[in-house]
N, C-alpha and C positions, 0 to 999 in steps of 0.2 A: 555422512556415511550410514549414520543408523541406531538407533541401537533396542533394545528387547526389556521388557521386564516382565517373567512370570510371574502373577497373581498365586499365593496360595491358595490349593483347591481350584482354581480357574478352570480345569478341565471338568468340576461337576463333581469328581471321583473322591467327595467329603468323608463319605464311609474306613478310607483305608487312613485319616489326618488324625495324629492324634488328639489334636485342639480344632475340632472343624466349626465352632463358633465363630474362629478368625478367621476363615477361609473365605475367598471372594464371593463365592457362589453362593454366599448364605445370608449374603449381606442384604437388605432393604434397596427395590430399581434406584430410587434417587441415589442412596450412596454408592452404588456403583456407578450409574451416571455421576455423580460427581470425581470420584476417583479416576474416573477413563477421562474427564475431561479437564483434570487439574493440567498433564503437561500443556496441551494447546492454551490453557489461561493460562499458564507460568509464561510461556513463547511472548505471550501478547503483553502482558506487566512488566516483563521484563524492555521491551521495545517503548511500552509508556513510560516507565524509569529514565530510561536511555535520556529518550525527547525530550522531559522533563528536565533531566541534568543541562542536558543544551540549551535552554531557555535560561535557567540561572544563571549558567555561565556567561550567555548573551549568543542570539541566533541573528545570524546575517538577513539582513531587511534591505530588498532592492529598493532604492526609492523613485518616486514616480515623476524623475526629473529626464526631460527628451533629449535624446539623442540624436539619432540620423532623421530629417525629416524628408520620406520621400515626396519626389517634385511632380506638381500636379494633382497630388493627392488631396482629401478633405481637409487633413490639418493641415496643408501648407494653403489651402485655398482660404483658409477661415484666417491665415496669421501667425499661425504656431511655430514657433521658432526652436532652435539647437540650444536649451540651456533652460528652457522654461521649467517650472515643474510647477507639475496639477497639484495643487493643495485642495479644490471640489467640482465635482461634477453634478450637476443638478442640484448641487447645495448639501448635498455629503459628504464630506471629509472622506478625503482620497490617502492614505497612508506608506500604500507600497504599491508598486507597480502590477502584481498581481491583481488587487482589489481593482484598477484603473483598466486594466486587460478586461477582467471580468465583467465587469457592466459593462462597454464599447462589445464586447463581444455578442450580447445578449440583446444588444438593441440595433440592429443593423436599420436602415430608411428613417431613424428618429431623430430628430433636432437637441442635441445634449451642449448644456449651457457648462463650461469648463470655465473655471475660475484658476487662471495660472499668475505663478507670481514670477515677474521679470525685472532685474534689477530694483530690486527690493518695491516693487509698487504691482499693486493685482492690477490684474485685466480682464475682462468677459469676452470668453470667445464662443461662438456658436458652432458646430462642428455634426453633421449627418455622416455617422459614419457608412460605405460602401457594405453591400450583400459581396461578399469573396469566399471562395474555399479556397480553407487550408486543411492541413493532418492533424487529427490529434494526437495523443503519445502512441495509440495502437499503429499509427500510420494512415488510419483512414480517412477518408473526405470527408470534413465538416464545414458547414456554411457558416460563417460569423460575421460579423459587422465588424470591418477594420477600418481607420483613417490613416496609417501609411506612415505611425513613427515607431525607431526602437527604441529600447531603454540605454540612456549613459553609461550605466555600467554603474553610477555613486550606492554604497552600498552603509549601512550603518548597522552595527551592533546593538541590540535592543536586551538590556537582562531583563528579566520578569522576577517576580517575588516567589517564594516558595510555593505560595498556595494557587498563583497565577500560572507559574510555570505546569504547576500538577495540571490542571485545566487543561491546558494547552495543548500538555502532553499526550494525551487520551484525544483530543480533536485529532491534534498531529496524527497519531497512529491510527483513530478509527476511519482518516481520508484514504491513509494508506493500506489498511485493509481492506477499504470497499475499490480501492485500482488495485490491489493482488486478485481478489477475488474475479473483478470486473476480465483481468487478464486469465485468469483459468477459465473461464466461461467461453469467452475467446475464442482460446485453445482449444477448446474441446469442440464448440462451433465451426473451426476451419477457419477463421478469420483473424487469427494469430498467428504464427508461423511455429511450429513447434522445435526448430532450429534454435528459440528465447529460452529454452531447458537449457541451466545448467546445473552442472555435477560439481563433485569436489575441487577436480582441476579449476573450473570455470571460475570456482568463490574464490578460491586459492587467488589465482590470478588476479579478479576486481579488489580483492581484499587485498592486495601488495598494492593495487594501481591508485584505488581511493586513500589508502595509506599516506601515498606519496602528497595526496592532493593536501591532507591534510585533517587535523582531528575532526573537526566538524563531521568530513566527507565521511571519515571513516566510522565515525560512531554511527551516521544516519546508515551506513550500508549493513553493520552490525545489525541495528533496528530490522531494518526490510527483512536482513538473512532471516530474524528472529520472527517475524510476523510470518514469513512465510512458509517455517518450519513447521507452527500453529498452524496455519491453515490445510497444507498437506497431510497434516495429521488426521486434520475433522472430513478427510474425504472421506465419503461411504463406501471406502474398498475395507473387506476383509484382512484382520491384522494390523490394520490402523485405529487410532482411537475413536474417528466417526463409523467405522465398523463396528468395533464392540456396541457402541452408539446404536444403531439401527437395529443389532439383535436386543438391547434390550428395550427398545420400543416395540419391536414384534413379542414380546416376552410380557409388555405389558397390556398389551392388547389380547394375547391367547390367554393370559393367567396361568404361564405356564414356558419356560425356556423351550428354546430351539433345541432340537435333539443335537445330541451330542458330535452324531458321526456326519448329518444336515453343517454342522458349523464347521468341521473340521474340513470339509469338502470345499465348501465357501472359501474358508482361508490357505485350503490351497490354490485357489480360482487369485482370491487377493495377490498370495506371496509373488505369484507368478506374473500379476500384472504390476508389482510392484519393482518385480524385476528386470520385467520389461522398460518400464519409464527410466530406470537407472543405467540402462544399458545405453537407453538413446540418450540419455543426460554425457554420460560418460564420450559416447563417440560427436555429441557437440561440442562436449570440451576438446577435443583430439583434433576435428576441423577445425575449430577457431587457432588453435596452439601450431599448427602446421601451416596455415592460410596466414 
């Protein structure tokens, strides 16, 4: 929904304060840049915390054991059967079915020696995965190297130690920072739909739905809400915290603040496109709730 903190002095107007020492506008750029930009690093700590706690408690691990093997495909041509799992590929230890995605994806036309283990005795299989497009999460065409199995579904609990989980936590969130980001670029590009805006209704809704699925689901939806409250914050719109942002990089480059009635013009330009995006957020929540 929002919410506002006036700065002491923040309008410049030190002269009328009676302690204008304390006042924002008197402060040193860095500590005002840091000050503007503590909520979006709180948003972001708080989502590494999050991640972190889920890794102690122990985070769900697809494992790299095959499922459906379609017919005619590379893997079924090479051997690869319903029940196998990849323990290496090329001689790497293959761990979760994500890491096993991700290199088959990466090498489309190339000869990959897969080390599976079946009824308890390994095997060497050779395997060229296929050039195919599929979607990726934005929905759009991407060419990858696929051989044609899905995953079993066997899932395993993995806790990490305090200090591994902290680690973890910060990759966790800085993947998912850079696909928020990757997804506002998107958007602004045309190549997102901006129908993926949602509003209060909208978290309301996923936040009861991820609820139901369960803690896991629900703390990681927490996380993203939290990552990407940060990020909207650090846009460069006026009256956001990458607004304040940009005026006092112009501030440091004049030697000398933005005038006064110059920024207040700007943040009405911001409020106004801020409440524009709310407005569309608001009526995608409204089509989603009626459809």
């Amino acid at each position: 929904l929002g919410g506002y903190v006036k700065m002491l002095g923040e309008d410049g107007d030190d002269e009328k304060l009676s302690d204008p020492a304390h006042a924002f506008s008197t402060q040193p750029i860095l500590r005002r840049f840091a000050i503007v930009s503590a909520g979006p690093a709180s948003n972001i700590l708080f989502a590494v915390a999050l991640a972190s706690a889920l890794f102690m408690v122990g985070y769900p691990t697809l494992l790299p054991v095959v499922g459906e093997v379609k017919e005619g495909s590379p893997a079924a041509l090479a051997g690869l059967r319903e029940g196998d799992r990849v323990s290496h590929i090329d001689g790497r230890p293959v761990g979760e079915w994500t890491a096993l995605q991700k290199y088959v994806h990466a090498r489309p036309g190339q000869e990959l020696l897969f080390t599976v283990v079946r009824d308890g005795e390994e095997l060497e299989l050779r395997i060229v995965p296929e050039l195919d497009e599929t979607q990726n999460v934005f929905g759009e065409p991407v060419h990858v190297g696929l051989i044609g199995i899905a995953p079993a579904g066997e899932v395993i609990s993995q806790r990490s130690s305090p200090p591994v989980a902290v680690v973890k936590g910060f990759a966790w969130t800085g993947n998912l920072l850079k696909l928020i980001i990757l997804s506002v670029v998107k958007m602004i590009q045309g190549k997102v739909s901006a129908e993926n805006l949602a509003g209060p209704l909208g978290i309301a809704q996923m936040a009861g739905e991820t609820y139901k699925s369960g803690l896991l689901a629900f703390v990681s939806f927490l996380a993203f809400v939290s990552v990407s409250l940060g990020i909207l914050n650090l846009l460069p719109v006026p009256v956001l915290d990458g607004g304040h942002a940009i005026f006092l990089g112009i501030e440091a480059m004049l030697g000398k603040p933005v005038d006064l009635r110059k920024r207040e013009i700007a943040q009405q330009v911001g409020l106004a496109l801020l409440l524009s995006l709310m407005m569309l957020a608001f009526y995608n929540d409204l089509m989603r709730l009626f459809n």
